[in-house]
MIVEX-882178 format. One line per field, with one value per residue (C-alpha): residue in one letter; x, y, z. Coordinates in Angstrom, 3 decimals. Layout:
BEGIN
residuo <- [A,...]
east <- [X,...]
north <- [Y,...]
up <- [Z,...]
END
This chain:
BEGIN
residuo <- [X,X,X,X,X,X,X,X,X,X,X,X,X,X,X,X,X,X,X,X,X,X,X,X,X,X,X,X,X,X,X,X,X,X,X,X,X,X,X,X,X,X,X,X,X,X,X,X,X,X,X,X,X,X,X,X,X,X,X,X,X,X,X,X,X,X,X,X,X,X,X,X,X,X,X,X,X,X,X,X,X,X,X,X,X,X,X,X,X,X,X,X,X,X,X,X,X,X,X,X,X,X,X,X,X,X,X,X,X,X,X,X,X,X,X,X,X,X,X,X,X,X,X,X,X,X,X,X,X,X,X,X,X,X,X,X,X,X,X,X,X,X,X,X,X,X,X,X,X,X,X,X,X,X,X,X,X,X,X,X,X,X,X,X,X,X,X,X,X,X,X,X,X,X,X,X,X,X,X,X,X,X,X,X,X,X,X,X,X,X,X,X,X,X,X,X,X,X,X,X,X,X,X,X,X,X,X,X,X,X,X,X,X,X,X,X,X,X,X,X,X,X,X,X,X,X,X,X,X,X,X,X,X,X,X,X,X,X,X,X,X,X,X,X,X,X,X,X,X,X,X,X,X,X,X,X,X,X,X,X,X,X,X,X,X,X,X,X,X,X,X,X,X,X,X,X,X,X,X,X,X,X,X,X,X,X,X,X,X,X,X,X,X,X,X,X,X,X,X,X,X,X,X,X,X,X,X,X,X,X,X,X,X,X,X,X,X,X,X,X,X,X,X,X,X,X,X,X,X,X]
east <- [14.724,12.425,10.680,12.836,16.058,15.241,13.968,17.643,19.427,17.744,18.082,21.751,21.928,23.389,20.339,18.534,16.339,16.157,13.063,13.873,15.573,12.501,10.501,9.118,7.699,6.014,4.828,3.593,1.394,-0.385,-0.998,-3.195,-4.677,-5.474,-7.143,-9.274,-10.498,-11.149,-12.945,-14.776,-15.923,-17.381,-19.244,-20.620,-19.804,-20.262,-23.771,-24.704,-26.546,-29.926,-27.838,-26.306,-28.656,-31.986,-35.394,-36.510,-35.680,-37.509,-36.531,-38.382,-37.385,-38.472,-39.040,-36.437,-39.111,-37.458,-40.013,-43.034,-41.274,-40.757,-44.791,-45.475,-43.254,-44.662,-48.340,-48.017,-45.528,-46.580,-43.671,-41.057,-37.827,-36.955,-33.799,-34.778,-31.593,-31.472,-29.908,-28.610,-30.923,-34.061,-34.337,-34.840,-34.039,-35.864,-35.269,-37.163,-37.111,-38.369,-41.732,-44.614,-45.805,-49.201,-47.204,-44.394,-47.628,-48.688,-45.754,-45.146,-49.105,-48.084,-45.199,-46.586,-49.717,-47.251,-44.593,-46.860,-45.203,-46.378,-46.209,-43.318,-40.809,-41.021,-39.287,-39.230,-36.844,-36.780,-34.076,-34.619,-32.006,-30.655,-29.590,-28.072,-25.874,-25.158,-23.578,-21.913,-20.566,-19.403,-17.889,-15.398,-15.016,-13.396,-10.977,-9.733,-8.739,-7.137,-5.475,-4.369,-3.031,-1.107,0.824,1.421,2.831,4.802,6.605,7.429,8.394,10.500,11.626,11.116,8.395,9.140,8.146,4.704,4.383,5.158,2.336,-0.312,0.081,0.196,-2.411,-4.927,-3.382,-4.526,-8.278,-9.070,-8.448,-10.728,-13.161,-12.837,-13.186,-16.559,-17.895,-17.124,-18.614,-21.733,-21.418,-22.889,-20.986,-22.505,-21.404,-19.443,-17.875,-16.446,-14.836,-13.326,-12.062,-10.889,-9.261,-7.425,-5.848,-4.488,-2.858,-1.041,0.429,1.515,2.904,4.733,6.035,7.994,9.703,10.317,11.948,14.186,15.156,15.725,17.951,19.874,20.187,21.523,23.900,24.672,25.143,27.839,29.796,29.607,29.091,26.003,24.086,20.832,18.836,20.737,20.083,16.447,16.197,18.093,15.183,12.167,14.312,15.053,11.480,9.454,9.129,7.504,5.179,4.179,3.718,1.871,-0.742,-1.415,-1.969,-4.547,-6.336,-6.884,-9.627,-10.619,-11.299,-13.380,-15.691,-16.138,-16.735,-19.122,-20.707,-21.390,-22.306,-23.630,-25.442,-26.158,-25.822,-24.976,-22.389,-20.215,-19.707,-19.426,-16.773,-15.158,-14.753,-13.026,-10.403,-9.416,-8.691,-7.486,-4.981,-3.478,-3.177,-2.089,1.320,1.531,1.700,4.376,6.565,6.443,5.052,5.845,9.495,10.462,9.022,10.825,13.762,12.502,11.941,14.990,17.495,17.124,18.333,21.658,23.168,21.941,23.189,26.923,26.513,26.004,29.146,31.122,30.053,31.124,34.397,35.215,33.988,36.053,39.402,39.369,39.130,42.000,43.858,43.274,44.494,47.636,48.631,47.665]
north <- [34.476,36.399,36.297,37.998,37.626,33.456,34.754,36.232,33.136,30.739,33.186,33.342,29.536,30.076,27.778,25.748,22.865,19.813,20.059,18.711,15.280,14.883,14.701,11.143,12.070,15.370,12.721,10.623,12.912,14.769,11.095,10.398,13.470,13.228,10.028,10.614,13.348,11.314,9.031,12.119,13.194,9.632,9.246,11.301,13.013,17.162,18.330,20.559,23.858,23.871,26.021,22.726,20.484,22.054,22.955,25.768,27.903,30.034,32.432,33.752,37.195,37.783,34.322,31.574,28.712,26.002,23.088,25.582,25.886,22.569,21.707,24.620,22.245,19.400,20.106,21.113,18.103,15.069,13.078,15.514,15.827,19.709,21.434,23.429,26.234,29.004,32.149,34.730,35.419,35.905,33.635,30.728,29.002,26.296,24.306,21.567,19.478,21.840,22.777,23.741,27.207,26.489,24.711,27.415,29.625,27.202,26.963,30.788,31.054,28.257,30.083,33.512,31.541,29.057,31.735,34.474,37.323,39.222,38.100,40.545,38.695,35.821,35.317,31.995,31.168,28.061,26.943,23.869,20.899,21.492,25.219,23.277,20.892,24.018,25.539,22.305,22.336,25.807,25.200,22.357,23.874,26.928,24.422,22.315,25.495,26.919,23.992,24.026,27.479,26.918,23.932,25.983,29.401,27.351,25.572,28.805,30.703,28.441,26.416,23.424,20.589,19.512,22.160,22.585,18.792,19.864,22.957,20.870,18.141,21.187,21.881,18.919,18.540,21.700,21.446,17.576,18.297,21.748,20.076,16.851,19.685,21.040,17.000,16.639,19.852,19.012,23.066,23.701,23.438,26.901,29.443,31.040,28.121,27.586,31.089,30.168,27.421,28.338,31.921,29.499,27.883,31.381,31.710,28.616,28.904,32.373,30.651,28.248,30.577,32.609,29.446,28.048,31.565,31.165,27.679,28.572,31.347,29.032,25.976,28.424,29.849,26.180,24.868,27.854,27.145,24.064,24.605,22.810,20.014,20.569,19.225,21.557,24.787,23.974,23.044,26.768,28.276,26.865,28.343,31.784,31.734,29.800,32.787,35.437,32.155,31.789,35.641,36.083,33.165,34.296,37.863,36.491,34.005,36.749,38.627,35.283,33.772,36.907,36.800,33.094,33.390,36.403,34.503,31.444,32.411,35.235,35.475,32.072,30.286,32.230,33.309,35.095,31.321,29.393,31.121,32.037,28.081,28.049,30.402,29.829,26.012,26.364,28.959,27.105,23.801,25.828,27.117,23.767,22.367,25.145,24.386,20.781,18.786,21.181,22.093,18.590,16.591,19.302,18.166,14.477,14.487,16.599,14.430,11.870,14.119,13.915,17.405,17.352,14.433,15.370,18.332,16.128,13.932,17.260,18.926,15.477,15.577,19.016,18.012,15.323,16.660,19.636,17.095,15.373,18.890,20.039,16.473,16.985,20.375,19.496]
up <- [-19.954,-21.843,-25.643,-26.617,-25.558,-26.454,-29.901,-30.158,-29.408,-31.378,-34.301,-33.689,-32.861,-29.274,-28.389,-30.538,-30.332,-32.756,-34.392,-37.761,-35.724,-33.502,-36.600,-36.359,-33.222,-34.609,-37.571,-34.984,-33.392,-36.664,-37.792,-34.823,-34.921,-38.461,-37.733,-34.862,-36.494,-39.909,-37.662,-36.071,-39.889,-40.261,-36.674,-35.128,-38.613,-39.573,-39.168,-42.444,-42.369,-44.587,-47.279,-47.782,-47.573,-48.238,-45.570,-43.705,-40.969,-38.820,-36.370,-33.520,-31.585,-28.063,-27.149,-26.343,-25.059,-26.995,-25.905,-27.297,-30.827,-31.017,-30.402,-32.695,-35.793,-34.484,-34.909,-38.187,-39.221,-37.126,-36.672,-37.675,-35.322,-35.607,-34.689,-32.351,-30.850,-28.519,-30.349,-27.285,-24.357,-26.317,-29.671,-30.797,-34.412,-35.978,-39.103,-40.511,-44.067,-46.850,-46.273,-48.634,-49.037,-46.996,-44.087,-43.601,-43.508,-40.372,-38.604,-38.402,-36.794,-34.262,-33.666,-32.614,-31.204,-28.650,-27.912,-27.468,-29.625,-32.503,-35.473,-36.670,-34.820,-36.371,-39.849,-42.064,-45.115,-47.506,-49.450,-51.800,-52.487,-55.660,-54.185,-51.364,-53.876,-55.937,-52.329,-52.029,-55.221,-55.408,-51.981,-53.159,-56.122,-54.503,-51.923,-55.149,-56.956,-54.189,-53.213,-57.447,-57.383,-54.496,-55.623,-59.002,-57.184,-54.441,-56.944,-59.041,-56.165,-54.219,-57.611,-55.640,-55.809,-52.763,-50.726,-53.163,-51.699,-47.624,-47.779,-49.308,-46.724,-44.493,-44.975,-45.645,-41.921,-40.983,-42.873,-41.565,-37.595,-38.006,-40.092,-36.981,-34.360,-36.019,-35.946,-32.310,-30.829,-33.265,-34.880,-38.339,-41.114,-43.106,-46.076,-42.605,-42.122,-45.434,-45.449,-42.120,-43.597,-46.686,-44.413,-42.184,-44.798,-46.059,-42.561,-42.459,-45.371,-44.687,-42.206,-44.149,-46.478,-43.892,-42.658,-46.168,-47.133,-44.370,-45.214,-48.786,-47.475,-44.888,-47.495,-50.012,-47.938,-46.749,-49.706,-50.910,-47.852,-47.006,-43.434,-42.394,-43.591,-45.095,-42.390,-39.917,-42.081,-42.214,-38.349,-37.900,-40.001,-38.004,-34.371,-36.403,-37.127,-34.221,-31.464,-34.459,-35.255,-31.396,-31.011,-34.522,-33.343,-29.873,-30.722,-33.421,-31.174,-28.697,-30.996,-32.682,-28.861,-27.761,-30.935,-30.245,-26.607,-27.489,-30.813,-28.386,-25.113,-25.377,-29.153,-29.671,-32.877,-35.789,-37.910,-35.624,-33.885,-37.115,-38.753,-35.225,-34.506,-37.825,-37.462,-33.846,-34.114,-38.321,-36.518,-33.889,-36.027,-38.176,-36.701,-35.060,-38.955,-40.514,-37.581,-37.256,-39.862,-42.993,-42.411,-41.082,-44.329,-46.527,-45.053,-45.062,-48.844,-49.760,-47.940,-50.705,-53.551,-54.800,-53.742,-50.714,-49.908,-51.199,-49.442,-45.974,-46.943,-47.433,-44.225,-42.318,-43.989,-43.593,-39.789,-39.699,-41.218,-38.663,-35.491,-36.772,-37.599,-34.643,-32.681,-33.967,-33.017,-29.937]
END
């Protein structure tokens, strides 16, 4: 059976499987995924770029002797432990603590001197602490007010709390595992990264959204007839709606996995790899959250109001007054 034709049945409901009823077991799984990765965040923990936390950085072209940079640092600072990276075939990064004007001056002569190249390809920025806690700042400043609006539009649009509620722990899903991912592969958490971060977070909640609007439109039309129970209208709207989510994320990881591939492998570290890292894990948590975490604890939370629940009791007895109709004309 192709895409397709099981994108057509689900949508129909000629097959269907029981996502909403499953959803303990969905639960189960984000939990301990949300955990390791807190416990990721606090050891080994996320390794900051010096826009966050202040030093220097120097870059070296032609070169990529990484044991000759790091004597170059070390000479200058005696007992400082540099971080010392190729970047593609023929680079190499280093960044230190904040240095002073005369000992950046120092380094960059080692530099040329130990790796043998002129002293054009070598370039050296500084950025102090208080612009690093300003970055930091800014930074969480932009996550709380996006996480803000998006409780405030979510609850205008879909004129329901509830699903304001499922997206945001959506989505804190979504931004702990990616953020756990970056501490276990030891990547840099830079301006790039942010914007990945803060991008991915756009994308699942597109995500979301086109689910939600589909349950909003099956509920509604659920709750005018009387046909199906709210948890079955919702678990129709995540099968209507899964196959576009599967195609949508593969054709997006595609591009995503190239630049990463490319960004790692072949250019070193950089941005292309930091924001790449971002968006390819952010995406595929990301339609693993709008399918089963958000949808599921929409239904979870909504089957304690009152009209939903009248509307299950109505559905059983219209259920149950057609099986005994139809036992006795037979």
């Amino acid at each position: 059976m192709g895409m397709a034709q099981l994108g057509n049945r689900l949508y129909t409901g000629e097959s269907s499987f029981d996502f909403v009823g499953r959803r303990k077991l969905w639960f189960l799984i984000a939990a301990v995924l949300v955990l390791v990765s807190a416990v990721l965040l606090v050891k080994p923990g996320l390794t900051y770029g010096i826009e966050f936390e202040g030093g220097s950085e120097f870059r070296v072209t032609g070169s990529s002797d990484v044991d000759a940079a790091r004597e170059a640092v070390e000479s200058v600072l005696p007992g400082t432990v540099p971080t010392v990276t190729t970047v593609g075939s023929d680079g190499v990064r280093v960044q230190t603590e904040t240095v002073t004007t005369g000992e950046l001056d120092e380094i960059r002569s080692g530099l040329v001197e130990r790796l043998g190249v002129p002293d054009t390809a070598v370039t050296s920025s500084s950025i102090g602490p208080s612009w690093g806690q300003d970055v930091t700042d800014k930074a969480l400043t932009g996550l709380v007010v996006f996480l803000v609006i998006v409780s405030i539009v979510m609850t205008l649009y879909f004129r329901a709390w509830t699903m304001a509620v499922a997206s945001l722990v959506a989505l804190f899903h979504d931004l702990i595992i990616t953020a756990g991912v970056y501490a276990l592969v030891g990547f840099e958490v830079t301006p790039a990264s942010v914007i990945g971060f803060l991008t991915i977070l756009g994308y699942s909640l597109y995500d979301t959204v086109v689910v939600f609007d589909k349950v909003r439109e099956n509920t509604e039309a659920a709750f005018a007839k009387k046909d199906r129970t709210f948890r079955d209208a919702a678990n129709l709207a995540i099968n209507q709606t899964v196959v576009r989510s599967v195609n949508t994320t593969v054709v997006a990881l595609l591009p995503v996995a190239a630049i990463l591939f490319i960004g790692d492998l072949l250019l070193g570290a950089g941005t292309l790899r930091d924001i790449s890292l971002a968006l390819f894990v952010g995406m595929l948590v990301g339609a693993y959250s709008s399918i089963f975490v958000a949808t599921p604890l929409l239904a979870a939370l909504r089957s304690r109001e009152a009209k939903v629940q009248e509307l299950d009791r109505a559905v059983r007895d219209g259920a149950g007054a057609t099986a005994v109709t139809a036992g006795g004309a037979v």
